[in-house]
N, CA and C of each residue as an Amber inpcrd file, in Angstrom:
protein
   555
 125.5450000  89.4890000  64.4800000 126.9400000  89.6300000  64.8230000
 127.7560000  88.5640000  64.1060000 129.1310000  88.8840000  63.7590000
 129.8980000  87.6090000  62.9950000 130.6040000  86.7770000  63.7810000
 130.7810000  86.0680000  63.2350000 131.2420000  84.9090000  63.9530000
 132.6070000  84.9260000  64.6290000 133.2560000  84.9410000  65.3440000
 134.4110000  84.6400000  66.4830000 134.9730000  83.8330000  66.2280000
 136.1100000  83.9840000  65.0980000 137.6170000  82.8470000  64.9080000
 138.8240000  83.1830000  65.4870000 138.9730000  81.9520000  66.0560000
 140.5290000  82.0690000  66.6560000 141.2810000  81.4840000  65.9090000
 142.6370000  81.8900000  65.4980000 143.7210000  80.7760000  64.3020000
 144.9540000  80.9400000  65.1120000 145.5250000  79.7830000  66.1010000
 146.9410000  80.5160000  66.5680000 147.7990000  79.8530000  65.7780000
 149.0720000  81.0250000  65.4830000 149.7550000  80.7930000  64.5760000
 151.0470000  80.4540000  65.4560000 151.6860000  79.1410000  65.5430000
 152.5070000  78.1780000  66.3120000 153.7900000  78.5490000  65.4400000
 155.3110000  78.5340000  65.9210000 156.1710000  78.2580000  64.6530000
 156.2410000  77.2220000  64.4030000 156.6560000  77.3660000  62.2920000
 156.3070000  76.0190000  61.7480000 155.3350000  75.2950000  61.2300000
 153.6280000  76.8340000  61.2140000 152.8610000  76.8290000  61.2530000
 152.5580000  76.4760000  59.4860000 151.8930000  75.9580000  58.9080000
 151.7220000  75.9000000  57.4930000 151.0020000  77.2250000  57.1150000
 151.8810000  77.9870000  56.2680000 151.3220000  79.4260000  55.8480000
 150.3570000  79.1020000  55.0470000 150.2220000  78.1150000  54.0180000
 148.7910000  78.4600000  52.8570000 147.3910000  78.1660000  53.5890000
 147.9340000  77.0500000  55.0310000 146.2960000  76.8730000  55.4830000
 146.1180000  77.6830000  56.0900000 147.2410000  78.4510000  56.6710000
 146.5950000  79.9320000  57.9010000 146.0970000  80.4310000  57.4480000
 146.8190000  81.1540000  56.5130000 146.3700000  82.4770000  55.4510000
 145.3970000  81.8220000  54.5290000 145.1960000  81.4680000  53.6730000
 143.9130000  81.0330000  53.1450000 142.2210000  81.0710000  53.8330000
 142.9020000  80.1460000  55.0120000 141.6590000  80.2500000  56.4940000
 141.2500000  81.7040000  56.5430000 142.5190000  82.5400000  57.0210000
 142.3130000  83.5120000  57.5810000 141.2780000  84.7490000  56.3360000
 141.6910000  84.3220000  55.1790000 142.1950000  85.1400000  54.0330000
 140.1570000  85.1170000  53.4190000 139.7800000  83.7700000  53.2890000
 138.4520000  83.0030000  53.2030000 137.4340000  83.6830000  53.9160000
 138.0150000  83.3170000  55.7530000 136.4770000  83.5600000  56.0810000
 136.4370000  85.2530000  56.3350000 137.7750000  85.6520000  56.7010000
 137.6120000  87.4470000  56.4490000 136.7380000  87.8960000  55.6100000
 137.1690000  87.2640000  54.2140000 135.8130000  87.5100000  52.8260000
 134.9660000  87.6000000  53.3000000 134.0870000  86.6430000  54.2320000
 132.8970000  86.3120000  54.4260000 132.5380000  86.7260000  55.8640000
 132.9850000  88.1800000  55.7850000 132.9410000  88.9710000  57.0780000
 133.0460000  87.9590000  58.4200000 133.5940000  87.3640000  58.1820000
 133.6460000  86.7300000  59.4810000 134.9260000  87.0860000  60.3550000
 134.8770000  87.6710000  61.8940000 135.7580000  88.2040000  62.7230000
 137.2170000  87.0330000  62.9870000 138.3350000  86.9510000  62.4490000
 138.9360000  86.1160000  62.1910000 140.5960000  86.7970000  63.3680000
 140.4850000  86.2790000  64.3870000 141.9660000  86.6620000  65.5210000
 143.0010000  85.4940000  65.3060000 144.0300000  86.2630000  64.8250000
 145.1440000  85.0350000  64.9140000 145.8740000  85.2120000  65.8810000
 146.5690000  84.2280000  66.9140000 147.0080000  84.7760000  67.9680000
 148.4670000  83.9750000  67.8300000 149.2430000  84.5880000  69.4010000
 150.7350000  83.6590000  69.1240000 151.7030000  83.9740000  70.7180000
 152.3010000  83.2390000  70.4860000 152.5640000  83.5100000  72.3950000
 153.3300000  84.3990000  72.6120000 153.2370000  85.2280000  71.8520000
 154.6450000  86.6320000  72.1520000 154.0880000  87.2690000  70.5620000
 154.1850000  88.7610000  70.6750000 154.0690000  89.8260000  70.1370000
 155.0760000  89.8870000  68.8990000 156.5530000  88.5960000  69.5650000
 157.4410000  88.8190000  67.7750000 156.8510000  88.0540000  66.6960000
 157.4870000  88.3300000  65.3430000 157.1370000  87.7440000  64.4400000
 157.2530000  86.2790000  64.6080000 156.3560000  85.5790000  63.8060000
 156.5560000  83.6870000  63.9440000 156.9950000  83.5110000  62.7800000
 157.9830000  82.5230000  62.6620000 158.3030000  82.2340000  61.1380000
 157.4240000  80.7840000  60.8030000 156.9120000  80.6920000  59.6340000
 156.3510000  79.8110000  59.4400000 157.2440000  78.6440000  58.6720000
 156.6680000  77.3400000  58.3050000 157.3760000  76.3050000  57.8640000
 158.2710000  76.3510000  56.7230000 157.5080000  77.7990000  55.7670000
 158.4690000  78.0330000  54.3880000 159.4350000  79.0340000  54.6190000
 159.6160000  79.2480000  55.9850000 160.5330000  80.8240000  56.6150000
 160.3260000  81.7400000  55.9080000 158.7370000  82.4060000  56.2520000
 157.7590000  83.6280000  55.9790000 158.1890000  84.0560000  57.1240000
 158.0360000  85.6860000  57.3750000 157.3690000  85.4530000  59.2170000
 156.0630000  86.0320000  58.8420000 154.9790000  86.2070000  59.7540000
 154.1770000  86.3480000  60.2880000 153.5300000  87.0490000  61.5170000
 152.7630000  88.3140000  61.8260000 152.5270000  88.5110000  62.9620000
 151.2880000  88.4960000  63.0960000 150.7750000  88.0770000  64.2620000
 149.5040000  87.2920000  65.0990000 149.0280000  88.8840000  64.8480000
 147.5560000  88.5780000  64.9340000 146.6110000  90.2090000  65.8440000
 147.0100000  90.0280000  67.4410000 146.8450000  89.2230000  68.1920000
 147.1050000  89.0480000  69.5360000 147.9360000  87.8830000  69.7990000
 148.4400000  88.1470000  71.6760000 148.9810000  86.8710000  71.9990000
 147.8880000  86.0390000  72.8690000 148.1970000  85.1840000  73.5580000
 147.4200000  84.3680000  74.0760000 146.7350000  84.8570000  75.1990000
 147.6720000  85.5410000  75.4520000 147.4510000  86.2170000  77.3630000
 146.1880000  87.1070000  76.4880000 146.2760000  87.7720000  75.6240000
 145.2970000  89.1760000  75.4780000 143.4610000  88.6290000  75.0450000
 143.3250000  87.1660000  74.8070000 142.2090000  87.0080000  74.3520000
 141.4060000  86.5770000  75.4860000 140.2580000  86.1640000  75.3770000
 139.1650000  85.6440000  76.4960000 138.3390000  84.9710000  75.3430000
 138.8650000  83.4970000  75.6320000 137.9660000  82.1270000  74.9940000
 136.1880000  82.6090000  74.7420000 136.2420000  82.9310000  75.6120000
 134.0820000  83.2790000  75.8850000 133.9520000  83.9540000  74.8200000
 134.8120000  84.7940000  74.2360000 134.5720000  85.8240000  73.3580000
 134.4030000  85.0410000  71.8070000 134.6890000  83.5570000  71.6020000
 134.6510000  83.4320000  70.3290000 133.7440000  82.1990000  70.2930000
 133.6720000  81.9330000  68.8360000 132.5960000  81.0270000  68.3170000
 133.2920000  79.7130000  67.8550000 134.7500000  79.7020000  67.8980000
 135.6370000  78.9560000  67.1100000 136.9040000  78.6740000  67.1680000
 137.8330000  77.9690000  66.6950000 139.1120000  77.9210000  66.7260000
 139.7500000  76.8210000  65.6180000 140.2140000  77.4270000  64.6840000
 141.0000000  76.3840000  63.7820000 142.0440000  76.6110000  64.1060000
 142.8050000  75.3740000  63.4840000 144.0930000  75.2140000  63.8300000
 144.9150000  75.2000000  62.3660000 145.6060000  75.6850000  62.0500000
 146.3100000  75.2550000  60.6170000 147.7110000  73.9560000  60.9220000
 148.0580000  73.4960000  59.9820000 148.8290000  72.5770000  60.0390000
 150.5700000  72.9380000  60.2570000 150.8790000  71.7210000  59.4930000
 152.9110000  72.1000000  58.9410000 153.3240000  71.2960000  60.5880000
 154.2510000  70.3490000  59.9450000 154.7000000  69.6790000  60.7600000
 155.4250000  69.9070000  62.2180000 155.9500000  70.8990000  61.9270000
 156.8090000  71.9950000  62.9920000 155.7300000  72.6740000  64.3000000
 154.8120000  73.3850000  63.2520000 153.7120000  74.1790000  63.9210000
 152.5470000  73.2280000  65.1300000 152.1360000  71.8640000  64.3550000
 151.4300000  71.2270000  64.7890000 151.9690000  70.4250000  66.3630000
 153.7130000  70.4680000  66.0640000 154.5530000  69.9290000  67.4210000
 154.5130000  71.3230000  68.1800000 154.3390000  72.4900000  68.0500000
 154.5160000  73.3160000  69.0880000 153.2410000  73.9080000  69.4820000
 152.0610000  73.5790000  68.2940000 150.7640000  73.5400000  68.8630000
 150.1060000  72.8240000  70.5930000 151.5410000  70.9880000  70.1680000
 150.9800000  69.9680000  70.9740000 151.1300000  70.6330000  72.2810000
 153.1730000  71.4400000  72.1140000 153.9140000  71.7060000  73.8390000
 153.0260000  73.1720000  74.0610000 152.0270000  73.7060000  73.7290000
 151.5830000  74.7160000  74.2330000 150.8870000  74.6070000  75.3700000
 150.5060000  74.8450000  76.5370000 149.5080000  74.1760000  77.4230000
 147.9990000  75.5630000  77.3430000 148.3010000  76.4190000  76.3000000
 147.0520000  77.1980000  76.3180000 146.6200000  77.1830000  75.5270000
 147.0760000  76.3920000  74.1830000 146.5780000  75.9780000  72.7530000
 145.0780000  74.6800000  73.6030000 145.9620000  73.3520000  74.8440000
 145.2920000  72.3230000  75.6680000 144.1370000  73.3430000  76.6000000
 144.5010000  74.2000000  76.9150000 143.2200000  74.6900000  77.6360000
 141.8000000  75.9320000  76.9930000 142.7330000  76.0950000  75.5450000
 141.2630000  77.1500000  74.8930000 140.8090000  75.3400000  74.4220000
 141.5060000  74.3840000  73.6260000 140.8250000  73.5540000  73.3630000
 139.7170000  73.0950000  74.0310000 140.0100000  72.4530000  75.3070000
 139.5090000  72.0970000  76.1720000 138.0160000  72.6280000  77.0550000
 138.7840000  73.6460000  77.0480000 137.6190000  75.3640000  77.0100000
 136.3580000  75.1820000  75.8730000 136.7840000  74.9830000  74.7260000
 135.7180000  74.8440000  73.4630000 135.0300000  73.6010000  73.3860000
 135.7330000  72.4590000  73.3320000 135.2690000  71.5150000  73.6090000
 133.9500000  71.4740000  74.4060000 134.4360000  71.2360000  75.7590000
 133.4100000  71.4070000  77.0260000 132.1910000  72.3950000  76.2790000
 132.3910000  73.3170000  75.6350000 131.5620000  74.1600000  75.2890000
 130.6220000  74.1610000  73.9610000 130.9870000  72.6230000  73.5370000
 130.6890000  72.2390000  72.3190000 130.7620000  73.4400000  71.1070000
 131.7080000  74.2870000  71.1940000 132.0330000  75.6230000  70.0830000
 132.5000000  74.2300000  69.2320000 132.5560000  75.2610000  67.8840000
 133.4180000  74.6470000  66.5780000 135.0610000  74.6610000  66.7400000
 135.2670000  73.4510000  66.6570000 137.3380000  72.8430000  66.7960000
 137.4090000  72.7910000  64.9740000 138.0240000  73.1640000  64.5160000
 138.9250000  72.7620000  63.1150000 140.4210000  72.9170000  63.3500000
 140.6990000  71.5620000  62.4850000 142.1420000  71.1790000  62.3230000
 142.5600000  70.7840000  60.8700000 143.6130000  71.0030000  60.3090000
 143.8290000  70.7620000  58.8360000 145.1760000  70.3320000  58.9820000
 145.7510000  69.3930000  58.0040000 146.9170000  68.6180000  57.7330000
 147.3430000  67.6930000  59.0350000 148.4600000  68.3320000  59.3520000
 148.8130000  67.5510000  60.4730000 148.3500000  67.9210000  61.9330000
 147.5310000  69.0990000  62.0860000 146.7810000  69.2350000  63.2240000
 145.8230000  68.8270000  64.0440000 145.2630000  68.4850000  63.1410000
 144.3710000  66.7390000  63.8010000 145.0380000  65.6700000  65.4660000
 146.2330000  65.8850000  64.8280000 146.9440000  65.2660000  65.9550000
 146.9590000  65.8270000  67.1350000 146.9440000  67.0260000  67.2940000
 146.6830000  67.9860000  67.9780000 145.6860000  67.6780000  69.1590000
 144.5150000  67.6890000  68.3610000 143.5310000  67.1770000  68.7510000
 143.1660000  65.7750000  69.2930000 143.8260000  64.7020000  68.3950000
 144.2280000  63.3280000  69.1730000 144.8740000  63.7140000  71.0770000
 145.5780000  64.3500000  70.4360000 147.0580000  64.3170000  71.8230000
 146.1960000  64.8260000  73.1980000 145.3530000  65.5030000  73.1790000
 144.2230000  66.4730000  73.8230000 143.0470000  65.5040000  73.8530000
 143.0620000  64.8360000  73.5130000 141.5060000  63.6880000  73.4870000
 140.5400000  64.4550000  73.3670000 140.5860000  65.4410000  72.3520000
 139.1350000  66.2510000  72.1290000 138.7450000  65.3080000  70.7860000
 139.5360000  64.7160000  70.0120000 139.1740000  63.7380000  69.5050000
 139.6870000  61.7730000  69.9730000 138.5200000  61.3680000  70.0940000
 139.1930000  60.1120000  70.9150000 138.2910000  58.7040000  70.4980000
 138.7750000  57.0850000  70.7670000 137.4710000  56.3130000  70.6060000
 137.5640000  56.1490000  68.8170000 136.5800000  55.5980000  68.8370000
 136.1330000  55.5700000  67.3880000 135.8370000  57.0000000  66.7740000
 136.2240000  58.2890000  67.2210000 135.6990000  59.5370000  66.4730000
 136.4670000  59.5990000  64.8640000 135.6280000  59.6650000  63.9570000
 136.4210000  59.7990000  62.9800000 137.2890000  61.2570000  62.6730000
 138.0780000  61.3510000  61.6450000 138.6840000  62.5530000  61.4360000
 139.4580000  62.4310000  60.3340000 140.4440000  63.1340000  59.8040000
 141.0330000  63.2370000  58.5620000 142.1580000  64.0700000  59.1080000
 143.6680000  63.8470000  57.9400000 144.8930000  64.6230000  58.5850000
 145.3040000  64.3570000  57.4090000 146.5130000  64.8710000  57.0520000
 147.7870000  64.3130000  55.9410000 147.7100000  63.2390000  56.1050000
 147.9450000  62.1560000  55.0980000 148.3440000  60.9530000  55.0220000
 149.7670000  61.1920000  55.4730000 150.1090000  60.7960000  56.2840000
 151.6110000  60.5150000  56.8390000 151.8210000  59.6010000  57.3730000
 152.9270000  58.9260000  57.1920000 153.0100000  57.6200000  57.8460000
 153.9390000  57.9770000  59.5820000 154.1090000  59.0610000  59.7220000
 154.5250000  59.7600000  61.1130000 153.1730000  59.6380000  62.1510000
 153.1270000  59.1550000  62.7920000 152.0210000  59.2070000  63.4550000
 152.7310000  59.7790000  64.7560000 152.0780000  61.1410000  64.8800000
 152.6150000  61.9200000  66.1200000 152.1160000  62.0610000  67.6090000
 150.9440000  61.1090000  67.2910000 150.6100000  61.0080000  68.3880000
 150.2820000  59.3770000  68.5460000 151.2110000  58.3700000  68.4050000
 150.7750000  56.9950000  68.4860000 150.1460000  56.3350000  69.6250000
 149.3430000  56.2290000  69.2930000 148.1020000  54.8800000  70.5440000
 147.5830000  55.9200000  70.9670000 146.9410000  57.2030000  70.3020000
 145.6930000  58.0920000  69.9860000 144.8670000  57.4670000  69.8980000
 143.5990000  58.3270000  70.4690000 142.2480000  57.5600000  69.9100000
 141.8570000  58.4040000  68.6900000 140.9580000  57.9700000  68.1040000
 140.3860000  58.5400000  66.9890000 140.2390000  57.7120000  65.9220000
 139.2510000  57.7820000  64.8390000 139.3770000  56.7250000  63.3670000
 139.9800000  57.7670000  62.3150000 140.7050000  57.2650000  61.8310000
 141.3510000  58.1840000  60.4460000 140.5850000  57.5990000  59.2710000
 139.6360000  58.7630000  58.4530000 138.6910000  58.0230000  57.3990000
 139.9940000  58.2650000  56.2730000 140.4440000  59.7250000  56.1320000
 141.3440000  60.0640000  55.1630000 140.6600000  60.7850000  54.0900000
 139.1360000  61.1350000  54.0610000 138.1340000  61.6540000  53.3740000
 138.7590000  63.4050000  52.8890000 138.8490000  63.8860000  52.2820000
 139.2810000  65.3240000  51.8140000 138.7700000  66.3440000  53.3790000
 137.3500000  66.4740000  53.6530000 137.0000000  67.2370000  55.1060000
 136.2730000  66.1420000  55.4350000 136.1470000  66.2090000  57.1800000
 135.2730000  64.8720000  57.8590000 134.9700000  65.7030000  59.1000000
 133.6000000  65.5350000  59.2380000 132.7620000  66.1440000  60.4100000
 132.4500000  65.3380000  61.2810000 132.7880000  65.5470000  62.5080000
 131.7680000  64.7750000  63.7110000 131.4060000  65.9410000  64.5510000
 130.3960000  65.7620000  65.3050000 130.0180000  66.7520000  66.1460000
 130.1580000  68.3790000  65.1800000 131.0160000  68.7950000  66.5070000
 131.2330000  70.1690000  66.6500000 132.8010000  70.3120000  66.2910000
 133.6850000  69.1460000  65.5290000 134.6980000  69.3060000  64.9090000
 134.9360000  68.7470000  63.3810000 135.9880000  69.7080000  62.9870000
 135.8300000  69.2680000  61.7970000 137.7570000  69.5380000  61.2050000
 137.9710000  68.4940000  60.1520000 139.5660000  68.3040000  59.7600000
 139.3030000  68.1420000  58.6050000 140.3080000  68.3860000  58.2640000
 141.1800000  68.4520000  56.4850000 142.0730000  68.1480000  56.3680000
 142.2370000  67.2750000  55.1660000 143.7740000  66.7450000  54.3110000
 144.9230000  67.5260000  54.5820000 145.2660000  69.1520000  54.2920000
 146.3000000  69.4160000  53.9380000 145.7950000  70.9790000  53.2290000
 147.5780000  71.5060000  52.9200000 147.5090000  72.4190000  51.9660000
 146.4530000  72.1500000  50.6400000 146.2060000  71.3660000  50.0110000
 145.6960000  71.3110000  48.6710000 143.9680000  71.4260000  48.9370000
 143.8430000  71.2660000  50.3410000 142.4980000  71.5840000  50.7370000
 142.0240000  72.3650000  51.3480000 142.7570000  73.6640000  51.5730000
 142.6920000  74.8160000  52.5630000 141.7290000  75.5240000  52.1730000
 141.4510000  75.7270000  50.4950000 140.5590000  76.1420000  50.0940000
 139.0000000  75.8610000  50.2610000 139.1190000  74.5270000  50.3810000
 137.8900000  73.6180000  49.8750000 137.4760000  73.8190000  51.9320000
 138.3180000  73.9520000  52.2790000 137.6840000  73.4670000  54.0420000
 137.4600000  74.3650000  54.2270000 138.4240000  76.0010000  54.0310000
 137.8240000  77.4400000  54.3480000 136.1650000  77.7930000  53.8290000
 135.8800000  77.3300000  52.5690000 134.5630000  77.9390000  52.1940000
 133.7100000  76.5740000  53.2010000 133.8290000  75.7100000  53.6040000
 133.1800000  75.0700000  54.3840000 133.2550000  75.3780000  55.3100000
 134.0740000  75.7920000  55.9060000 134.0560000  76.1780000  57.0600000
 133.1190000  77.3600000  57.2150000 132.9770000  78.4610000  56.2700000
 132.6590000  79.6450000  56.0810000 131.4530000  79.5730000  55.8580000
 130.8530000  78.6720000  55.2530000 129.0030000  78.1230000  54.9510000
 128.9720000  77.7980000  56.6580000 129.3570000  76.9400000  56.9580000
 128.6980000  76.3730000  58.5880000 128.1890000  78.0740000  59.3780000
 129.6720000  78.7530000  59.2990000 129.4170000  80.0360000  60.0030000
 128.1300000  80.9680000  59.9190000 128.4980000  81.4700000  58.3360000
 127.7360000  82.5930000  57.9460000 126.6200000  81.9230000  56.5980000
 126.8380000  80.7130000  56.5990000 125.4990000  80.2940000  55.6000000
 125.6580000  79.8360000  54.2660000 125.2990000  79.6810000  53.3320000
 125.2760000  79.1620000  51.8980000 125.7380000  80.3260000  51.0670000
 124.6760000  80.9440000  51.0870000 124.7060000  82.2400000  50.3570000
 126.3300000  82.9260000  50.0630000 126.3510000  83.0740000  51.3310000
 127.4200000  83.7960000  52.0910000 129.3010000  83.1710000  51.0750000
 129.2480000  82.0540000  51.7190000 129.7700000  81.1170000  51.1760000
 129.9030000  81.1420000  49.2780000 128.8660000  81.1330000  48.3260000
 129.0740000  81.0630000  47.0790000 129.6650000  82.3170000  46.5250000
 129.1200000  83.4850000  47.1990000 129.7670000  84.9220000  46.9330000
 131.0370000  84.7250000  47.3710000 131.4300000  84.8120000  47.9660000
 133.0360000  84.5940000  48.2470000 133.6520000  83.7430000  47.6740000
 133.0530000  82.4630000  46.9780000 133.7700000  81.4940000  46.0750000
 133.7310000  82.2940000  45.3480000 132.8410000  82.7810000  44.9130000
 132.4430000  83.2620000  43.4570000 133.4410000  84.3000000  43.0770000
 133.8500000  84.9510000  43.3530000 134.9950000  86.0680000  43.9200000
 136.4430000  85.3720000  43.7690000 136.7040000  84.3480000  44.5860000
 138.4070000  83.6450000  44.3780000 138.3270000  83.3830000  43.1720000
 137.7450000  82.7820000  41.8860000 137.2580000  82.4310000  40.6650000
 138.4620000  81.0700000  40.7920000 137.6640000  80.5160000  41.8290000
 138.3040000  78.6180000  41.9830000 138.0580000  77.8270000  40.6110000
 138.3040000  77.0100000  40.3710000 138.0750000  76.1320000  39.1760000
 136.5670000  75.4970000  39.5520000
């Protein structure tokens, strides 16, 4: 069976890491739900819009293997005021499932103490710190793994974290065919 991704798409959401994410592990047959708290379109940070497969109310956490988060400064603040973005987290966590966060979503994860302590992690270099007197270590490394979570730089790495992300899921193999296919540099 394939793997169970959740991507909720927040407004303000960074379109190249959604869609890329989304765009990546689809390749790599992997079952990929983007969700959003209402059925209208979301406009994203470059004023795209966007519509989710589902809203929040329609999914059941148990049902998946995963949950990334995409970035964009806007998206990642309405990620924080969601309180069901805090409870699938929380939900996964406890459940040691796979958490991914990219750019500024990391913080996300700070704000939620699913990352906390000395845990390392990676985000945009920004000197905004949106969640100040967070726990967590910022290495600043391109992707950085602990546990059962894992973060990325930014847009310029959406690529590089999707096929990683997409090896953890569905394997190596899996993974080079689908690079092999975008014809990346």
């Amino acid at each position: 069976m394939a793997t169970q991704v959740l991507i909720p798409l927040c407004p303000g959401f960074e379109e190249m890491e959604a869609i890329i994410l989304i765009d990546v592990l689809r390749r790599g047959n992997v079952n990929v739900v983007s969700i959003s708290k209402s059925k209208e379109p979301v406009i994203a940070s470059r004023h795209t819009l966007h519509l989710a497969d589902k809203t929040f109310s329609e999914i059941n956490p148990n049902d998946f293997d995963a949950i990334v988060l995409p970035g964009g400064l806007n998206g990642t603040k309405n990620l924080m005021a969601e309180p069901e973005i805090e409870s699938l987290l929380h939900s996964f966590h406890q459940s040691k499932k796979t958490i991914g966060a990219i750019c500024a979503a990391p913080a996300v994860l700070r704000k939620f103490q699913i990352l906390s302590g000395e845990n390392p992690y990676t985000a945009f270099p920004s000197p905004e710190d949106l969640v100040s007197g967070a726990g967590g270590k910022y290495t600043g490394k391109r992707i950085e793994s602990y546990n059962h979570i894992h973060t990325s730089v930014g847009p310029g790495s959406a690529f590089e974290f999707a096929l990683y992300l997409l090896e953890l899921f569905e394997g190596k193999e899996v993974m080079e065919k689908v690079k092999q296919g975008l014809l990346l540099p």
